[in-house]
N, C-alpha and C positions, 0 to 999 in steps of 0.2 A: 399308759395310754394304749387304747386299742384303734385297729384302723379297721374300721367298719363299724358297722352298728346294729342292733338286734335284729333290726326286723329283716336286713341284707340275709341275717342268718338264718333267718327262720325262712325266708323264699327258698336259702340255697337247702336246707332239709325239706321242701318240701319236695323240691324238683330231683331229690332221691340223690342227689350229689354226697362225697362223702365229706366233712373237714375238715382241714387241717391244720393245728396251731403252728408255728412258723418263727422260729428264735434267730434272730439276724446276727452279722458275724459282730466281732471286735472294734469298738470305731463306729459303729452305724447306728440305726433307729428301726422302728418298725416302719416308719413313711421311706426312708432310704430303702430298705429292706423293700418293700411292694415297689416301688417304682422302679426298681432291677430286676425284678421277678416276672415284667409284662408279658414277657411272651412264655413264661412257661403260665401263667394264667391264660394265658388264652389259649396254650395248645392242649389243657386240661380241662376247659369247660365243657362241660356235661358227664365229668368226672368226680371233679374234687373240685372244693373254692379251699382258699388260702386267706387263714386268717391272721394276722400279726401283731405282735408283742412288742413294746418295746422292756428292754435290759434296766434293770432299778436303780443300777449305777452308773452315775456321770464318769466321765473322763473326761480329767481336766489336762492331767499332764499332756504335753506337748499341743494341746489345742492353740489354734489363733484366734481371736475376738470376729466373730462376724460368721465362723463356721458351724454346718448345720448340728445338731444336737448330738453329740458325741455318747456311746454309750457302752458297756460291756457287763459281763455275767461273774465274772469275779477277776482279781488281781493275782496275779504268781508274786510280784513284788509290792506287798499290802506297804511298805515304808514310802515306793513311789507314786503308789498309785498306778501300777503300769501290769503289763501283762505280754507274755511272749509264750507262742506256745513252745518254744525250741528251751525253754526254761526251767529244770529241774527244780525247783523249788522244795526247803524245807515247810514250808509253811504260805498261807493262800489266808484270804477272806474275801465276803463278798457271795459265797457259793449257797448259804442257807437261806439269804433273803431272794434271789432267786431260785432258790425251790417254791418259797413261799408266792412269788409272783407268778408263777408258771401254774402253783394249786391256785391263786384267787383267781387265771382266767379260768379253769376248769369250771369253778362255781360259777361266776357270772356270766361267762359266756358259752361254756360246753352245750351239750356233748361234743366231744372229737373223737372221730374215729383214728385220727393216727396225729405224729408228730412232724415235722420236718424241721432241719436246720441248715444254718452254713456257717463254716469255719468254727469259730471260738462256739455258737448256735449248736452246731454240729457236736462237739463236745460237750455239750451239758444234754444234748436229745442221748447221747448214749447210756451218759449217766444216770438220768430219767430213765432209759428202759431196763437198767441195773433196780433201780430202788420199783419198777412197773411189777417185774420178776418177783422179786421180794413180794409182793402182796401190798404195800404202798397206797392205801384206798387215797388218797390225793389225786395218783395219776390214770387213771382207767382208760387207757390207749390201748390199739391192736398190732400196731406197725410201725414203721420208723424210715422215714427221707434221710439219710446225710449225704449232706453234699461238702467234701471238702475237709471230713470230719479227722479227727484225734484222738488218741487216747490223752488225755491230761496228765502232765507229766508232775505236778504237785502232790507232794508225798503226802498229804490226809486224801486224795481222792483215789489212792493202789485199790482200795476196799474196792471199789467200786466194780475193779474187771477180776476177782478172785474166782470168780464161779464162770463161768461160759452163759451167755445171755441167749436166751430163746426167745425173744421178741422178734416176729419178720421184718427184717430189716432190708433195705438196698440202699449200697454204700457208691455214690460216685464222686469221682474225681477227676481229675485233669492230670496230662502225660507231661505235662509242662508247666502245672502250678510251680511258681518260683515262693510261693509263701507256705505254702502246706504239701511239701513234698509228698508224692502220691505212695511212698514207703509208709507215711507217716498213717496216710488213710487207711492203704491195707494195714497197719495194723490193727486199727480200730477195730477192723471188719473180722482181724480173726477171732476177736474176742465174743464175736456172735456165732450161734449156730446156722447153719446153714445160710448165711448171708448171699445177697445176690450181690454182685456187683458191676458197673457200671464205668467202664473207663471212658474218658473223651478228648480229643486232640489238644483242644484246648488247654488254658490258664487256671486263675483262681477265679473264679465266677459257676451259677448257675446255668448249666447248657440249656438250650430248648430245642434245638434243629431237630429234624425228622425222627433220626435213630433216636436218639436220648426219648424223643416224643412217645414214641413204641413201645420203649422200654418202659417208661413211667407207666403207661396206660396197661400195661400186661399186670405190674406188680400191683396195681391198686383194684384192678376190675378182680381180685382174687377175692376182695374183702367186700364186694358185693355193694349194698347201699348203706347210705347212712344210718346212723343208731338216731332212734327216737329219744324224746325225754324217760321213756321207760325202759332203755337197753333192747328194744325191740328195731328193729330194723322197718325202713319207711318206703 
Protein backbone atom coordinates (compact mmCIF):
# COMPACT_ATOMS: atom_id res chain seq x y z
CA UNK A 1 0.00 0.00 0.00
CA UNK A 2 0.98 3.46 -0.71
CA UNK A 3 -0.02 6.64 1.06
CA UNK A 4 -0.68 9.13 -1.33
CA UNK A 5 -1.74 8.97 -4.63
CA UNK A 6 -0.43 9.90 -8.24
CA UNK A 7 -1.66 12.88 -8.96
CA UNK A 8 -0.52 14.28 -5.09
CA UNK A 9 2.87 13.37 -6.86
CA UNK A 10 2.81 14.62 -9.86
CA UNK A 11 1.73 18.47 -8.13
CA UNK A 12 4.70 17.81 -5.65
CA UNK A 13 7.13 17.49 -9.18
CA UNK A 14 5.67 20.04 -10.47
CA UNK A 15 6.16 22.50 -7.70
CA UNK A 16 10.05 21.40 -8.25
CA UNK A 17 9.92 19.69 -4.74
CA UNK A 18 12.22 16.70 -4.65
CA UNK A 19 10.86 12.99 -3.37
CA UNK A 20 11.30 10.87 -1.18
CA UNK A 21 10.35 7.18 -0.68
CA UNK A 22 10.11 6.65 3.13
CA UNK A 23 10.64 2.86 4.64
CA UNK A 24 9.16 2.89 8.38
CA UNK A 25 10.72 1.10 11.34
CA UNK A 26 9.84 -2.40 12.80
CA UNK A 27 6.35 -2.82 14.07
CA UNK A 28 4.83 0.10 12.03
CA UNK A 29 3.09 0.69 8.58
CA UNK A 30 3.34 3.32 6.11
CA UNK A 31 0.00 5.25 7.70
CA UNK A 32 1.82 4.92 11.26
CA UNK A 33 4.99 6.03 9.50
CA UNK A 34 3.34 9.47 8.02
CA UNK A 35 1.31 10.32 11.02
CA UNK A 36 4.79 10.53 13.04
CA UNK A 37 6.63 12.19 10.50
CA UNK A 38 3.90 15.52 10.53
CA UNK A 39 6.10 17.88 11.38
CA UNK A 40 9.18 16.96 9.67
CA UNK A 41 6.49 17.37 6.60
CA UNK A 42 5.78 20.37 7.30
CA UNK A 43 9.20 21.79 8.19
CA UNK A 44 10.19 20.51 4.61
CA UNK A 45 7.61 21.74 2.49
CA UNK A 46 8.75 23.37 -0.47
CA UNK A 47 11.67 21.05 -0.32
CA UNK A 48 10.89 17.54 -0.37
CA UNK A 49 7.28 15.52 -0.03
CA UNK A 50 7.55 12.29 1.67
CA UNK A 51 6.13 9.38 0.11
CA UNK A 52 5.53 5.91 2.04
CA UNK A 53 5.67 2.33 1.76
CA UNK A 54 4.33 -0.06 3.69
CA UNK A 55 6.90 -3.33 4.70
CA UNK A 56 5.44 -6.96 2.74
CA UNK A 57 5.66 -8.62 5.77
CA UNK A 58 3.14 -8.98 8.53
CA UNK A 59 4.17 -9.37 12.13
CA UNK A 60 2.20 -11.59 13.88
CA UNK A 61 4.41 -12.61 16.71
CA UNK A 62 3.59 -10.99 19.91
CA UNK A 63 0.76 -8.69 18.31
CA UNK A 64 -2.71 -8.32 20.13
CA UNK A 65 -6.12 -8.61 18.18
CA UNK A 66 -7.39 -4.99 17.59
CA UNK A 67 -3.81 -3.52 17.01
CA UNK A 68 -2.88 -1.30 14.03
CA UNK A 69 -1.20 -3.25 11.08
CA UNK A 70 1.96 -4.60 12.34
CA UNK A 71 4.79 -4.74 9.81
CA UNK A 72 8.59 -5.30 9.04
CA UNK A 73 11.45 -5.84 6.21
CA UNK A 74 12.73 -9.03 7.24
CA UNK A 75 13.23 -11.42 10.34
CA UNK A 76 16.68 -12.17 12.06
CA UNK A 77 14.71 -15.23 13.70
CA UNK A 78 12.80 -16.47 10.33
CA UNK A 79 11.50 -19.79 12.96
CA UNK A 80 9.86 -16.92 15.15
CA UNK A 81 8.92 -14.68 12.93
CA UNK A 82 10.71 -11.99 15.05
CA UNK A 83 13.49 -9.65 14.48
CA UNK A 84 15.88 -7.66 16.90
CA UNK A 85 18.48 -5.60 15.66
CA UNK A 86 20.82 -6.44 18.77
CA UNK A 87 20.61 -10.11 17.08
CA UNK A 88 23.56 -11.73 15.26
CA UNK A 89 21.78 -13.97 13.35
CA UNK A 90 23.16 -17.14 11.20
CA UNK A 91 20.47 -16.91 8.83
CA UNK A 92 17.41 -14.08 8.02
CA UNK A 93 14.38 -14.14 5.51
CA UNK A 94 12.02 -11.75 4.32
CA UNK A 95 14.96 -9.32 2.87
CA UNK A 96 14.49 -10.19 -1.28
CA UNK A 97 10.67 -9.58 -1.19
CA UNK A 98 11.34 -6.35 0.15
CA UNK A 99 13.82 -5.41 -2.29
CA UNK A 100 11.29 -6.50 -4.76
CA UNK A 101 8.66 -4.04 -3.02
CA UNK A 102 10.92 -1.08 -2.66
CA UNK A 103 11.82 -1.86 -7.03
CA UNK A 104 7.73 -2.07 -7.73
CA UNK A 105 7.34 1.58 -5.92
CA UNK A 106 10.11 2.74 -8.17
CA UNK A 107 7.94 1.64 -11.16
CA UNK A 108 4.74 2.73 -10.26
CA UNK A 109 5.19 5.58 -8.44
CA UNK A 110 8.97 7.08 -9.15
CA UNK A 111 10.95 8.99 -9.92
CA UNK A 112 12.66 9.56 -6.33
CA UNK A 113 15.14 11.50 -6.04
CA UNK A 114 16.46 10.03 -2.62
CA UNK A 115 15.51 7.52 -0.05
CA UNK A 116 14.86 8.03 3.77
CA UNK A 117 14.32 5.51 6.55
CA UNK A 118 13.91 4.88 10.26
CA UNK A 119 15.09 2.09 12.48
CA UNK A 120 14.76 -1.37 10.99
CA UNK A 121 13.74 1.37 7.43
CA UNK A 122 16.95 2.71 8.04
CA UNK A 123 18.70 -0.49 7.62
CA UNK A 124 17.42 -1.68 4.45
CA UNK A 125 17.82 2.41 3.05
CA UNK A 126 21.60 1.51 3.50
CA UNK A 127 21.54 -1.75 2.07
CA UNK A 128 19.70 -0.22 -0.91
CA UNK A 129 22.41 2.23 -1.29
CA UNK A 130 25.01 -0.70 -1.18
CA UNK A 131 23.24 -2.67 -4.12
CA UNK A 132 22.46 1.70 -5.71
CA UNK A 133 26.54 1.71 -5.81
CA UNK A 134 26.64 -1.58 -7.50
CA UNK A 135 24.79 -0.31 -10.51
CA UNK A 136 21.30 -2.09 -9.30
CA UNK A 137 18.95 -0.32 -12.33
CA UNK A 138 15.88 -1.24 -9.84
CA UNK A 139 17.13 1.48 -7.49
CA UNK A 140 18.10 5.02 -9.29
CA UNK A 141 18.38 7.35 -6.09
CA UNK A 142 20.94 10.22 -5.44
CA UNK A 143 20.96 10.30 -1.48
CA UNK A 144 20.00 8.78 1.68
CA UNK A 145 17.93 9.99 5.09
CA UNK A 146 18.64 7.55 7.94
CA UNK A 147 17.38 8.17 10.90
CA UNK A 148 18.07 5.88 13.65
CA UNK A 149 19.79 3.58 11.30
CA UNK A 150 22.19 0.10 11.53
CA UNK A 151 24.25 -1.90 10.09
CA UNK A 152 22.41 -5.50 10.02
CA UNK A 153 23.82 -7.69 11.92
CA UNK A 154 22.49 -11.07 10.06
CA UNK A 155 25.35 -12.96 8.41
CA UNK A 156 23.93 -13.16 4.56
CA UNK A 157 23.62 -9.30 4.73
CA UNK A 158 28.04 -8.67 5.76
CA UNK A 159 28.09 -8.52 1.70
CA UNK A 160 26.36 -5.68 1.79
CA UNK A 161 28.97 -3.16 3.84
CA UNK A 162 32.29 -4.98 2.08
CA UNK A 163 33.09 -1.91 -0.08
CA UNK A 164 32.77 1.65 1.55
CA UNK A 165 29.29 3.20 0.08
CA UNK A 166 29.48 6.61 -1.91
CA UNK A 167 25.94 7.34 -1.85
CA UNK A 168 25.44 11.02 -0.03
CA UNK A 169 24.07 10.12 2.97
CA UNK A 170 23.11 12.01 6.48
CA UNK A 171 22.94 9.78 9.16
CA UNK A 172 20.80 11.06 12.46
CA UNK A 173 20.22 9.76 15.58
CA UNK A 174 19.38 10.36 19.22
CA UNK A 175 21.95 10.72 22.37
CA UNK A 176 19.52 8.87 24.11
CA UNK A 177 17.75 6.30 21.76
CA UNK A 178 17.25 3.36 24.33
CA UNK A 179 16.43 1.01 21.07
CA UNK A 180 19.06 1.85 18.68
CA UNK A 181 21.99 2.89 20.55
CA UNK A 182 23.67 5.88 18.80
CA UNK A 183 27.10 3.55 18.59
CA UNK A 184 24.94 1.29 16.67
CA UNK A 185 24.11 4.32 14.04
CA UNK A 186 27.50 5.67 13.84
CA UNK A 187 28.39 2.58 12.82
CA UNK A 188 26.33 2.45 9.92
CA UNK A 189 27.50 5.91 9.02
CA UNK A 190 31.18 4.75 8.85
CA UNK A 191 30.51 2.44 6.21
CA UNK A 192 29.61 5.60 4.02
CA UNK A 193 31.95 7.85 2.46
CA UNK A 194 31.91 11.07 3.67
CA UNK A 195 28.64 10.87 5.45
CA UNK A 196 27.20 13.92 7.26
CA UNK A 197 25.93 13.32 10.39
CA UNK A 198 23.26 14.47 12.66
CA UNK A 199 23.03 14.01 16.35
CA UNK A 200 19.98 15.02 18.62
CA UNK A 201 19.13 15.19 22.23
CA UNK A 202 16.56 13.22 22.01
CA UNK A 203 15.12 9.21 21.82
CA UNK A 204 14.14 6.81 19.15
CA UNK A 205 11.97 9.03 16.95
CA UNK A 206 12.18 11.29 13.92
CA UNK A 207 13.46 14.96 15.12
CA UNK A 208 11.94 18.12 13.52
CA UNK A 209 12.73 21.19 15.86
CA UNK A 210 14.59 24.11 14.29
CA UNK A 211 18.28 22.62 14.14
CA UNK A 212 17.42 19.15 12.76
CA UNK A 213 15.15 21.52 10.40
CA UNK A 214 18.43 23.37 9.04
CA UNK A 215 20.21 20.55 8.78
CA UNK A 216 17.79 18.69 6.68
CA UNK A 217 17.28 21.60 4.37
CA UNK A 218 21.19 22.15 3.84
CA UNK A 219 21.78 18.42 2.85
CA UNK A 220 18.72 18.11 0.31
CA UNK A 221 18.82 22.00 -1.35
CA UNK A 222 22.56 20.33 -2.48
CA UNK A 223 20.58 18.00 -4.84
CA UNK A 224 18.74 20.82 -6.34
CA UNK A 225 15.06 19.95 -7.77
CA UNK A 226 13.31 17.10 -8.59
CA UNK A 227 14.11 14.56 -11.61
CA UNK A 228 11.57 14.64 -14.37
CA UNK A 229 10.01 11.26 -15.88
CA UNK A 230 13.10 11.79 -18.27
CA UNK A 231 16.08 12.06 -15.53
CA UNK A 232 15.96 15.65 -16.44
CA UNK A 233 15.51 17.91 -13.48
CA UNK A 234 12.02 20.12 -13.21
Amino acid sequence: MYVRTRMQSAMAARRGELRLLCLHGYRQDAAIFRARTGALRKALRGHAQLEFLDAPHLVTAGSQSGEPSSRGWWFSNPSEGTFSALEESESCSGLEESLEAVASAFVERGPFSGMMGFSQGAALVGILCALCQQGDPRFPFRFALLVSGFQSKAKPHHVYYDAPIAVPSIHIFGENDQVIPAAMSRELAARFEGPRTLLHPGGHFVPAAGPQRKEYVAFLDQFGHAEGDDGTST
